[in-house]
Every structure is written in C-alpha cells, then in structure tokens.
Chimera marker file (.cmm) of the C-alpha trace (Angstrom):
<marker_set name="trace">
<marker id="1" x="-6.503" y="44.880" z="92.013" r="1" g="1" b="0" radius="0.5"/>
<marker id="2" x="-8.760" y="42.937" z="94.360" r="1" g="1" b="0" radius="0.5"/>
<marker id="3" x="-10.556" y="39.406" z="93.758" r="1" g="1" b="0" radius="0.5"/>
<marker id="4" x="-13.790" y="38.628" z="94.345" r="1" g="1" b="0" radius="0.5"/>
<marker id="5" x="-12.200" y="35.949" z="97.336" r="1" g="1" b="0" radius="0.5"/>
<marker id="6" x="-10.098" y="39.294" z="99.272" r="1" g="1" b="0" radius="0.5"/>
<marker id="7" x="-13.280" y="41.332" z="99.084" r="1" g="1" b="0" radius="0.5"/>
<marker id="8" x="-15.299" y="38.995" z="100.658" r="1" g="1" b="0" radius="0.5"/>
<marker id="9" x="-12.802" y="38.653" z="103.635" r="1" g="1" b="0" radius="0.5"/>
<marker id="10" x="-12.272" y="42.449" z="103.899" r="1" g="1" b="0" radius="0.5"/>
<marker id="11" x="-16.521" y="42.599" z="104.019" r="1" g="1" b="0" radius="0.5"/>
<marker id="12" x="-16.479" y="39.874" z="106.514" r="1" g="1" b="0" radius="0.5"/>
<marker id="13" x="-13.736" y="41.354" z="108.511" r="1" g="1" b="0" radius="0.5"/>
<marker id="14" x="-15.363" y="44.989" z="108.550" r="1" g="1" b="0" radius="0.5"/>
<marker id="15" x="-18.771" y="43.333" z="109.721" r="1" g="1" b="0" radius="0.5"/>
<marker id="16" x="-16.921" y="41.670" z="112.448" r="1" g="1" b="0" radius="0.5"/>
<marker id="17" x="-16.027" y="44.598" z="113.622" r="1" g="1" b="0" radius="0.5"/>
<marker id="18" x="-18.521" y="47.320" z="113.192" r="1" g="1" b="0" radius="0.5"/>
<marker id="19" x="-21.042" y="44.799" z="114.510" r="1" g="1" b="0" radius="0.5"/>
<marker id="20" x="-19.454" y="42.261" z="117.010" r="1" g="1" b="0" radius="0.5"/>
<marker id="21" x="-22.066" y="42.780" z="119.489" r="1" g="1" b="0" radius="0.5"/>
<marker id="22" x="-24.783" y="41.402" z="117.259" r="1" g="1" b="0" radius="0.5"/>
<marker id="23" x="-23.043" y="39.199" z="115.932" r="1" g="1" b="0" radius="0.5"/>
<marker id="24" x="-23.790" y="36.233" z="117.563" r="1" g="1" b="0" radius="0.5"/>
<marker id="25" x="-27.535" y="37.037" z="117.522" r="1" g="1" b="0" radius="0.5"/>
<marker id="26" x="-27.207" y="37.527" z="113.531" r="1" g="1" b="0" radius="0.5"/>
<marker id="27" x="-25.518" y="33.934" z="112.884" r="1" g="1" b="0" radius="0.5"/>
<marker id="28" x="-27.621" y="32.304" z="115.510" r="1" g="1" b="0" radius="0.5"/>
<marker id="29" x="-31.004" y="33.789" z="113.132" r="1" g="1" b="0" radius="0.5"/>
<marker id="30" x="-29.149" y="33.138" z="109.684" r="1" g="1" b="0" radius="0.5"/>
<marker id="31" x="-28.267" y="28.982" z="111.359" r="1" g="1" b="0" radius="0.5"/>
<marker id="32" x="-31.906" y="29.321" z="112.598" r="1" g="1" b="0" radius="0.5"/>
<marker id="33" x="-33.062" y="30.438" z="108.625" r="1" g="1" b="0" radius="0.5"/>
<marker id="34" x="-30.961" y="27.835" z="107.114" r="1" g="1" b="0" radius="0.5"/>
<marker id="35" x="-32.673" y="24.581" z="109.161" r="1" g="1" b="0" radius="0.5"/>
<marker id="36" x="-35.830" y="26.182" z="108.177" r="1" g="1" b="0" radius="0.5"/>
<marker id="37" x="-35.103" y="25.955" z="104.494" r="1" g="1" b="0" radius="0.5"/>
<marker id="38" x="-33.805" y="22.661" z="104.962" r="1" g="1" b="0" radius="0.5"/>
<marker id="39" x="-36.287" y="20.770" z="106.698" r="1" g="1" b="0" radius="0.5"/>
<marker id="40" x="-38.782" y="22.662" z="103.676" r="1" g="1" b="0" radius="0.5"/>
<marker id="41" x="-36.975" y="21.524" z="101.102" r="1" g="1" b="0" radius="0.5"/>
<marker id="42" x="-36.841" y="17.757" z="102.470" r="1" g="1" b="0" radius="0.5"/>
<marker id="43" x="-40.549" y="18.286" z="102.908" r="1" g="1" b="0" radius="0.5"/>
<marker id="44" x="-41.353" y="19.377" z="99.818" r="1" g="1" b="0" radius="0.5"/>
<marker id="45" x="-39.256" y="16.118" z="98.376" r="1" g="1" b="0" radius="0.5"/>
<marker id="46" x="-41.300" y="13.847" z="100.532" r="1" g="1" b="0" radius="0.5"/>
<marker id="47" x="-44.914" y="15.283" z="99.520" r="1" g="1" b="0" radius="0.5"/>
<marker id="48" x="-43.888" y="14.531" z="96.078" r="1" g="1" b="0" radius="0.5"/>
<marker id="49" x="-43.318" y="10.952" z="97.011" r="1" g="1" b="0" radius="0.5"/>
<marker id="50" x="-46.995" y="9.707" z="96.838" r="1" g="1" b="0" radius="0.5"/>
<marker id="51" x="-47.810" y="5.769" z="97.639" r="1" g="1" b="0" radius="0.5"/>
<marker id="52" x="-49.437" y="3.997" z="94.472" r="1" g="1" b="0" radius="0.5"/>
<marker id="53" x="-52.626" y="3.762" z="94.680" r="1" g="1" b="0" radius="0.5"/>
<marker id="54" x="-53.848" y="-0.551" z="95.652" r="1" g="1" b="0" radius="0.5"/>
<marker id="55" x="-56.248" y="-2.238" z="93.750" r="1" g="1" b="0" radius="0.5"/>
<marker id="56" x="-58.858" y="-4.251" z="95.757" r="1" g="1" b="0" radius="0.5"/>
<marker id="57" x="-60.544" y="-7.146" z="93.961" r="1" g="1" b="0" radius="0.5"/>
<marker id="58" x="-64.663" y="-6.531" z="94.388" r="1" g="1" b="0" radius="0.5"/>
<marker id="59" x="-64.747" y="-2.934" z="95.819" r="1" g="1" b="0" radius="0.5"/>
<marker id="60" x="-65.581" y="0.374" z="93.690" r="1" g="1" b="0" radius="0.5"/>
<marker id="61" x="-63.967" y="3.155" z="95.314" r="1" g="1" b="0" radius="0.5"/>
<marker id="62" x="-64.493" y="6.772" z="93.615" r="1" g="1" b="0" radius="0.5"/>
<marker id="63" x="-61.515" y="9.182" z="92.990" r="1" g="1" b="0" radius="0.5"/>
<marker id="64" x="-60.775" y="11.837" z="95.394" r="1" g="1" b="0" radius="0.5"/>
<marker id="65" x="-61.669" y="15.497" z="94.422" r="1" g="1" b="0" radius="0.5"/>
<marker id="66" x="-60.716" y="18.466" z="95.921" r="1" g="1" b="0" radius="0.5"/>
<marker id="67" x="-63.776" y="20.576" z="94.657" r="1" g="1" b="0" radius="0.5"/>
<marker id="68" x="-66.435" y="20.380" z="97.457" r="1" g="1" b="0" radius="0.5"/>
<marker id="69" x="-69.798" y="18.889" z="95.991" r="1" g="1" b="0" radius="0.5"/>
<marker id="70" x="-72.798" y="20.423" z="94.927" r="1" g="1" b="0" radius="0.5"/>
<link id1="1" id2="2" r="1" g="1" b="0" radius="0.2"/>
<link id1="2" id2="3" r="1" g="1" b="0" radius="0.2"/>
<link id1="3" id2="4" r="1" g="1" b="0" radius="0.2"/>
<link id1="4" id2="5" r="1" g="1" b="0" radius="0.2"/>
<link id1="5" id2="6" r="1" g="1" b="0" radius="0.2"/>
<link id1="6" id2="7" r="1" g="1" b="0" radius="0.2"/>
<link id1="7" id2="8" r="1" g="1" b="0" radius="0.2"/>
<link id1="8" id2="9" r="1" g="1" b="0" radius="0.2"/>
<link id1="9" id2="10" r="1" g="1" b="0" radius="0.2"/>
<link id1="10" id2="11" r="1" g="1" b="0" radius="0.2"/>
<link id1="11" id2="12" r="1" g="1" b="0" radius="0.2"/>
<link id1="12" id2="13" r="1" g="1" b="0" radius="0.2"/>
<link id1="13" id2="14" r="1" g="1" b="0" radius="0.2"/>
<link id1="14" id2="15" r="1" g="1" b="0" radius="0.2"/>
<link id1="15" id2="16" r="1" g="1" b="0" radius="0.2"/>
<link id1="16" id2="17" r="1" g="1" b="0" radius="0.2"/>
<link id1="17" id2="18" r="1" g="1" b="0" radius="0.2"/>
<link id1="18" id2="19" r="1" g="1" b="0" radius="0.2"/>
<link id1="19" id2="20" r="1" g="1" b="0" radius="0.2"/>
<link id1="20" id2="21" r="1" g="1" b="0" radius="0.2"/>
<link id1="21" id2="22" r="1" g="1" b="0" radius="0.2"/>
<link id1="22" id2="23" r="1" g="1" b="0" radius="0.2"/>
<link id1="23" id2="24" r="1" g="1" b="0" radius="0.2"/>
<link id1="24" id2="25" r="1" g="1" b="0" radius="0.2"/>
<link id1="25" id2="26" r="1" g="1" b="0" radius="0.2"/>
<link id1="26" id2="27" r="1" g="1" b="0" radius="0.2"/>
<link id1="27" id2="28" r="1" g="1" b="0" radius="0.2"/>
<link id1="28" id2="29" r="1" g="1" b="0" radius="0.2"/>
<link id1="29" id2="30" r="1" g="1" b="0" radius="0.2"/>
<link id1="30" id2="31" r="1" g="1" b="0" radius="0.2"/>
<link id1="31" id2="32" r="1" g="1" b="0" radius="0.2"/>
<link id1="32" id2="33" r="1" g="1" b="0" radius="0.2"/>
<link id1="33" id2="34" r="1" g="1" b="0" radius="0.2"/>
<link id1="34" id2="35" r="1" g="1" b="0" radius="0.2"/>
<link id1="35" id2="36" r="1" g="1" b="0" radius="0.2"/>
<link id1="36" id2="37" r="1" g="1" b="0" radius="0.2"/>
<link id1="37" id2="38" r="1" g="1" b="0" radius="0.2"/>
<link id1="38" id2="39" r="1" g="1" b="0" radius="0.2"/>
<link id1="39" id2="40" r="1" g="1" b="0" radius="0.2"/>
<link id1="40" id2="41" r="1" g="1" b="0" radius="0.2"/>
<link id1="41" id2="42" r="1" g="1" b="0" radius="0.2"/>
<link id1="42" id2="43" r="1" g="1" b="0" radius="0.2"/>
<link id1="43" id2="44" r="1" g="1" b="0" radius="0.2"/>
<link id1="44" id2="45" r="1" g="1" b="0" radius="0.2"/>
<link id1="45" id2="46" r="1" g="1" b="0" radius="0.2"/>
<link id1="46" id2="47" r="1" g="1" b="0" radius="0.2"/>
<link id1="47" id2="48" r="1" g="1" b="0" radius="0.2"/>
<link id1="48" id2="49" r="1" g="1" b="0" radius="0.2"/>
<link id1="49" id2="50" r="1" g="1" b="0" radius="0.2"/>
<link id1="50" id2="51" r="1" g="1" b="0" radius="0.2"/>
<link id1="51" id2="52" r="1" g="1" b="0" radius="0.2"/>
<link id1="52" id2="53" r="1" g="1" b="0" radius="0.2"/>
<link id1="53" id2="54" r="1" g="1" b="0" radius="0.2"/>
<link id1="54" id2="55" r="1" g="1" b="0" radius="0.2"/>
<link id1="55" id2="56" r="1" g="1" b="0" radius="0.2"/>
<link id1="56" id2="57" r="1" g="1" b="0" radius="0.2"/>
<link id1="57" id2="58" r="1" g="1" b="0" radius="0.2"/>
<link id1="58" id2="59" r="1" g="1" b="0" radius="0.2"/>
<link id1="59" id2="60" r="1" g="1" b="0" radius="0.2"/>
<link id1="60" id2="61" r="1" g="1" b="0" radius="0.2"/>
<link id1="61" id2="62" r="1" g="1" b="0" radius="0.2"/>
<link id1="62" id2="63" r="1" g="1" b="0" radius="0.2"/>
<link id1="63" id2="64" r="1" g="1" b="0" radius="0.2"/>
<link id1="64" id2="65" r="1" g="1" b="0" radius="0.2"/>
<link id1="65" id2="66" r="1" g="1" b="0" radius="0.2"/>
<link id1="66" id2="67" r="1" g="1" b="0" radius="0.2"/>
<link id1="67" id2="68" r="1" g="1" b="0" radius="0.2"/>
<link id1="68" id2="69" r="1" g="1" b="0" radius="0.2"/>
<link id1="69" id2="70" r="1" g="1" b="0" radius="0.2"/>
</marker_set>
C-alpha cells in the first residue's frame, strides 16, 4: 500500500495546507527549539571537560565541597 516515506509527504502536504497561515510561525519556534537543544547539548559536553587540577610545590590547598560547613 503506502510506505512509511509517502505518508510522511501526504502528512506534510495536508499540514501545509490546513495550516499555511501558521506555518511560518510553527517552523520559526521548532528552528528556534532546535538551537536551543543544540547550544545545551554543546554545553553539557563542555562542563564535562574539567581542567586538571595543578600541583603547587609548598602550598596546602583543601578540596572543594559542596556541603556548606557546620
């Protein structure tokens, strides 16, 4: 009968037309969506990039906590 490829166009075609004018504002928010997930996701891959930690010859330095003290 039909592929999964001819549905898609028939969906896409039928949108078109039962909603051509908001169209442009839907593609604009989905383009909008889509740099939001992207710059996100490179984020999230740079936060995971830490620098090592240097070692100083003569100074004691004590490790970072995130639980406040007491």
């Amino acid at each position: 009968m039909f592929g999964l490829s001819e549905i898609a166009i028939i969906l896409i075609v039928v949108i078109a037309v039962l909603c051509a004018k908001k169209l442009p504002e839907l593609v604009r928010s989905a383009g909008k969506s889509a740099r939001i997930l992207k710059a996100e996701a490179k984020a999230m891959k740079d936060g995971d990039e830490q620098p090592a930690p240097r070692v100083i010859q003569g100074e004691a330095v004590t490790p970072r906590t995130d639980e406040p003290r007491a």
